[in-house]
C-alpha positions in Angstrom: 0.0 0.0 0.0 1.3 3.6 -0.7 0.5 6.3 1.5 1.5 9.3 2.3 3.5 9.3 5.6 5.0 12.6 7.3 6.7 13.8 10.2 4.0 15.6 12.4 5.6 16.8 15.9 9.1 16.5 17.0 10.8 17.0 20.7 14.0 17.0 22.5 15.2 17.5 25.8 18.0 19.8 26.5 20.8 18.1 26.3 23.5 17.9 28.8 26.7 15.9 29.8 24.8 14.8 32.8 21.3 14.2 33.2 21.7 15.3 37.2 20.7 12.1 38.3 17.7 11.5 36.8 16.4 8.2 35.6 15.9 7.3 32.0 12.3 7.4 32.5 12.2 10.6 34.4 14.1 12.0 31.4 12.2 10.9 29.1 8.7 11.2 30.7 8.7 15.3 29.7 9.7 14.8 25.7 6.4 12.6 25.8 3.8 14.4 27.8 5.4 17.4 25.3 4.5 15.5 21.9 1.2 14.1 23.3 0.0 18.0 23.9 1.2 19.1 20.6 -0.6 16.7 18.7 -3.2 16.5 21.4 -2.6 12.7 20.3 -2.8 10.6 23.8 -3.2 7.6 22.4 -1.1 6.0 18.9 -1.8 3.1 16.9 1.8 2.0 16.9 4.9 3.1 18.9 7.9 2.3 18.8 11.7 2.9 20.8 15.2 2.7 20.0 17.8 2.5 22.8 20.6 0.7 24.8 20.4 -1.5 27.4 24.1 -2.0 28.2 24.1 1.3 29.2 21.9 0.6 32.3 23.3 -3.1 32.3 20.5 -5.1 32.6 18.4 -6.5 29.8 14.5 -5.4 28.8 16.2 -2.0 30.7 13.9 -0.2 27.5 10.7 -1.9 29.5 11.0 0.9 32.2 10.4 3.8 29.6 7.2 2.6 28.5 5.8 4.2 32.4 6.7 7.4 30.9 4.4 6.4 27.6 1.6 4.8 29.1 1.6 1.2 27.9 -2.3 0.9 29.9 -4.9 -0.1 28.3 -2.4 -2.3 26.1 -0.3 -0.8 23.0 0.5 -2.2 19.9 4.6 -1.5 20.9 8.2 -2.2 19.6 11.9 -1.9 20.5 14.7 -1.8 18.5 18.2 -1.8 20.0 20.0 0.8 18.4 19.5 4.5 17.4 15.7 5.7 17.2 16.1 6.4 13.5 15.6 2.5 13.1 13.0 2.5 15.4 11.0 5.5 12.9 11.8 3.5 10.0 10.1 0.7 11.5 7.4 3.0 12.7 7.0 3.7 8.7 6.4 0.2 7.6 4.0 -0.1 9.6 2.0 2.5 8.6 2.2 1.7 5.6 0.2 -1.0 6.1 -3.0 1.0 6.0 -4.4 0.1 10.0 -3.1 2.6 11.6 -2.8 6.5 11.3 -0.2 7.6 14.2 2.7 6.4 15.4 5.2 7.7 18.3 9.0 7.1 17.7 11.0 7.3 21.1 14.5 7.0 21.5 16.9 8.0 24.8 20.7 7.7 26.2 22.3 8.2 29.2 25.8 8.1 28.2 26.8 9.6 31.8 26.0 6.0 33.1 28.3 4.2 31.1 31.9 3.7 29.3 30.2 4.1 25.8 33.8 3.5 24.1 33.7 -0.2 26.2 30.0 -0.5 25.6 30.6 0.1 21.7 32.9 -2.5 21.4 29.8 -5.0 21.8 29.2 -4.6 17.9 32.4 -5.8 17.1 32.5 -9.6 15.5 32.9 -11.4 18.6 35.8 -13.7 17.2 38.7 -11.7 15.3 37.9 -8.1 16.0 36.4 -7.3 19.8 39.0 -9.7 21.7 41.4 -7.1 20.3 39.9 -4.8 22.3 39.7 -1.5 19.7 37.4 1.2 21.0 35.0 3.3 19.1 37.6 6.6 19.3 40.5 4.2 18.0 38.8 2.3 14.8 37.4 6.0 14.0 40.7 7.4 13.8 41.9 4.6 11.5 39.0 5.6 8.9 40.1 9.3 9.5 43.3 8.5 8.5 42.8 6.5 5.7 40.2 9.0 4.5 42.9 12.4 4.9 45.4 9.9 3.2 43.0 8.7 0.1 41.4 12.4 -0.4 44.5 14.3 0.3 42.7 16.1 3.4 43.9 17.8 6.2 43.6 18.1 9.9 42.7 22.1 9.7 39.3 21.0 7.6 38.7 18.3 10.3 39.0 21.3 12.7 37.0 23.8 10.2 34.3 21.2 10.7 33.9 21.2 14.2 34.4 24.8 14.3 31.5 25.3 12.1 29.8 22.9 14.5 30.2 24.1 17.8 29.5 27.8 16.4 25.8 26.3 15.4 25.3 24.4 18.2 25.7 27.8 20.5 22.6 29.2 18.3 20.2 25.8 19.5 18.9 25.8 22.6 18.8 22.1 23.0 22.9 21.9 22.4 26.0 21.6 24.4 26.9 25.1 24.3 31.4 24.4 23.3 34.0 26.9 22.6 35.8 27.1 19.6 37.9 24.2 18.6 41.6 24.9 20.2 44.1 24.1 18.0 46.8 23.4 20.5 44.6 20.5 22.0 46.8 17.5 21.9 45.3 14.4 19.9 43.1 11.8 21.7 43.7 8.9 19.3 45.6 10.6 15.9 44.5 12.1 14.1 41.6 13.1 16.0 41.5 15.9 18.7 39.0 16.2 21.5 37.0 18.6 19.6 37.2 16.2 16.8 34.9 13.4 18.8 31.2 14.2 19.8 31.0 14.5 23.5 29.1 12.2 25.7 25.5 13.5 26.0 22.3 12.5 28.3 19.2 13.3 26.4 15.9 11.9 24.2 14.0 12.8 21.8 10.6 11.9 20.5 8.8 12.0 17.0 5.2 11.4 15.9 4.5 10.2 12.0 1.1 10.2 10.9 -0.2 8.9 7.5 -2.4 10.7 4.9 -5.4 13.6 6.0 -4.7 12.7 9.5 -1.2 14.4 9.3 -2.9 17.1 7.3 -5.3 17.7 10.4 -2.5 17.3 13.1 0.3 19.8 11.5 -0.5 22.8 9.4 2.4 21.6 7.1 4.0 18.4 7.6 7.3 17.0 6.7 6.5 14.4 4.0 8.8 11.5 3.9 9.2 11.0 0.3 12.2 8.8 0.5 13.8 6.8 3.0 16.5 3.6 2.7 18.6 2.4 5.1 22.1 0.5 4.0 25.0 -2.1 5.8 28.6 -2.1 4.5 30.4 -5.4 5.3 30.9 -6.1 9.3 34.3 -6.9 9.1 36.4 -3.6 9.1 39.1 -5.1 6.8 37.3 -6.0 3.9 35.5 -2.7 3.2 37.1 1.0 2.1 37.2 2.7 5.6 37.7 5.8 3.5 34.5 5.3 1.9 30.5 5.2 2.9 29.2 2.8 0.2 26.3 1.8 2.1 25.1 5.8 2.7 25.7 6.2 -1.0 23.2 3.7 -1.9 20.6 4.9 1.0 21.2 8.5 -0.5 20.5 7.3 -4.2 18.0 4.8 -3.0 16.4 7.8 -0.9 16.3 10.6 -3.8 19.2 13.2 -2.0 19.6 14.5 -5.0 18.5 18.6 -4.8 18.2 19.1 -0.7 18.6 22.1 0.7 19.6 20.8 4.5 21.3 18.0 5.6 21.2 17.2 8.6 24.2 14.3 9.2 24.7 12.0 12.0 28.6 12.5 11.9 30.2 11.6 15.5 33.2 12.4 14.5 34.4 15.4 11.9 35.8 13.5 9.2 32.6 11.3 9.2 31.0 14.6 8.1 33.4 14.8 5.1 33.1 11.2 4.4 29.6 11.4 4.1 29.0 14.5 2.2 31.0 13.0 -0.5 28.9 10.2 -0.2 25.6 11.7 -0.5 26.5 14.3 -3.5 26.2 17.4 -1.4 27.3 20.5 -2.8 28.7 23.5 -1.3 25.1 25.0 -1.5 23.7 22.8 0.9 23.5 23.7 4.5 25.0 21.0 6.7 24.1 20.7 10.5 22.4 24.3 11.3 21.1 22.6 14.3 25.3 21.7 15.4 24.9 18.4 14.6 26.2 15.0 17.3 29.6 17.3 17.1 27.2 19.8 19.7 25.4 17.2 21.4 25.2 13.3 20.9 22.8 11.9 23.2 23.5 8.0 22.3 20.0 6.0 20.5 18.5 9.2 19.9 21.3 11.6 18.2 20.1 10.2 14.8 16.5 10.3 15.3 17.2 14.1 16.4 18.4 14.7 13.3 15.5 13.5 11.3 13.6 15.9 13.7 15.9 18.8 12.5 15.5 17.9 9.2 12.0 17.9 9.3 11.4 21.4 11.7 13.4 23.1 8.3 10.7 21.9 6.2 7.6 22.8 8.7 8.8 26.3 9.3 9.5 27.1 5.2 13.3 27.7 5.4 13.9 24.3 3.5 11.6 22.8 0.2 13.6 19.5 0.8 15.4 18.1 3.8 17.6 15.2 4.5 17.9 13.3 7.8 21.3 10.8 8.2 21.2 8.1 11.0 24.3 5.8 11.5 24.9 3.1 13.8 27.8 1.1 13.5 31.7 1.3 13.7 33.0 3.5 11.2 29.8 4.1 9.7 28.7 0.5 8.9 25.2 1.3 8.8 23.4 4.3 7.6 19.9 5.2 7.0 18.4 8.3 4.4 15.0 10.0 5.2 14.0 12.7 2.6 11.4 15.1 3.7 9.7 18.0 1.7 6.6 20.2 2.4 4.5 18.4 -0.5 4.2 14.5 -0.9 5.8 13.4 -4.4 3.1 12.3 -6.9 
């Protein structure tokens, strides 16, 4: 069944390096009763949450956050365990099977709770590549080197990048407010600097999609989701081009990027921005991470659900025609999913 699906309401907390002690759900509990007054939608026909449980360290830990949804009467409810982005696509297939109108997309982090450079190397392959021990900060600094080497690059546009980051993020209220890069910073793992590596962030964010008139009577213009794909490069690290993002070349093409306006890109670290603008064919002309980007905040399982939300708040207020939202999830950007989003469905 085709139908016409869109982005209807999106929320976020206000991101921090520490929550202040608060639990998951009490974080979370204030990003839902926010969307459920917007769309003065208290009840969906399917929702749906991405998040961690390692991070808490105890399994079914995403069980808790449905007291801050309201799982009573009983929901028609899913999990996925990774970034919310997933958890909205799936949220999309299912309305496009035609039952149900609304759905609520959830996702949420506490990354003050946890080593998230140990707790990362759990998507390794469990026999050749995590009893090596690599962390996320080290295997990403292999790809940045191999992409400076292969594209003749340097470490000053790595720093231009999260430059042009941080300045943004200090324009969004929801962001880690940073200072400007310091170019005397020492490295963390060469080639990349502190300031090249998003920072730990506690946070959530929340989305409602809604299909056909019913996102016409909900939001005075909706984000329409004309084209969304979601791609996996190999697993294994040393059998794929770490200075290449195949798979978000695919999801782009597959997705329709061509002609956006804003891209909003899940890049943790500064050269997976240049990596995956070259990937996805944007142009000087487009505007990249207005809202700062996971470079100004990164609240784990729901940084790339947030920018799906940014994409879309460009097209609901008019500044954007046609959006892009970026997920990734993955070492060295093994997974990556497209969402296109303009003010008027396609056809």
């Amino acid at each position: 069944m085709n139908r016409e699906i869109a982005v209807v309401a999106f929320v976020q907390t206000r991101h921090a390096a520490d929550s202040g002690g608060l639990s998951e759900v009490e974080m979370l509990a204030p990003v839902i009763t926010e969307i459920k007054e917007r769309t003065g939608v208290h009840r969906f026909g399917f929702t749906c949450s991405g998040s961690c449980d390692y991070l808490e360290g105890k399994p079914f830990a995403f069980v808790t956050a449905l007291d801050a949804v309201g799982a009573w009467p009983p929901i028609s409810e899913s999990h996925v365990e990774m970034d919310a982005a997933w958890a909205l696509y799936e949220a999309y297939v299912r309305l496009l099977h035609g039952d149900v109108d609304t759905a609520l997309v959830y996702g949420f982090g506490k990354s003050s709770q946890a080593d998230v450079r140990k707790v990362m190397t759990a998507q390794l392959d469990p026999y050749y590549l995590a009893p090596l021990g690599p962390d996320q900060v080290s295997l990403a600094a292999l790809q940045a080197r191999a992409y400076l080497e292969r594209a003749g690059a340097k470490e000053d546009d790595l720093r231009a990048v999260a430059a042009r980051s941080r300045a943004a993020g200090r324009d969004n209220p929801y962001a880690l407010h940073l200072e400007d890069p310091d170019g005397s910073q020492g490295y963390d793992v060469a080639p990349l600097r502190p300031y090249d590596i998003a920072p730990d962030t506690d946070g959530a964010a929340a989305i409602v999609l809604a299909a056909g008139d019913k996102a016409r009577e909900l939001c005075e213009r909706p984000a329409w989701i004309t084209g969304i794909d979601h791609r996996a490069d190999a697993h294994g690290l040393g059998v794929r081009d770490l200075s290449r993002s195949e798979s978000a070349r695919i999801a782009g093409e597959r997705a329709g990027a061509a002609g956006v306006e804003v891209a909003e890109l899940h890049a943790q670290f500064s050269h997976e921005e240049l990596i995956l603008r070259e990937a996805l064919g944007l142009g000087d002309d487009v505007l990249v991470n207005p809202s700062g980007g996971a470079l100004s905040a990164n609240p784990i399982m729901a940084a790339g659900l947030i920018r799906i939300g940014e994409a879309a708040a460009r097209v609901q207020d008019g500044t954007a025609a046609k959006a892009l939202g970026h997920a990734s999830s993955g070492p060295c950007l093994q997974q990556n999913l497209v969402c296109v989003l303009e003010g008027e469905p396609r056809g």
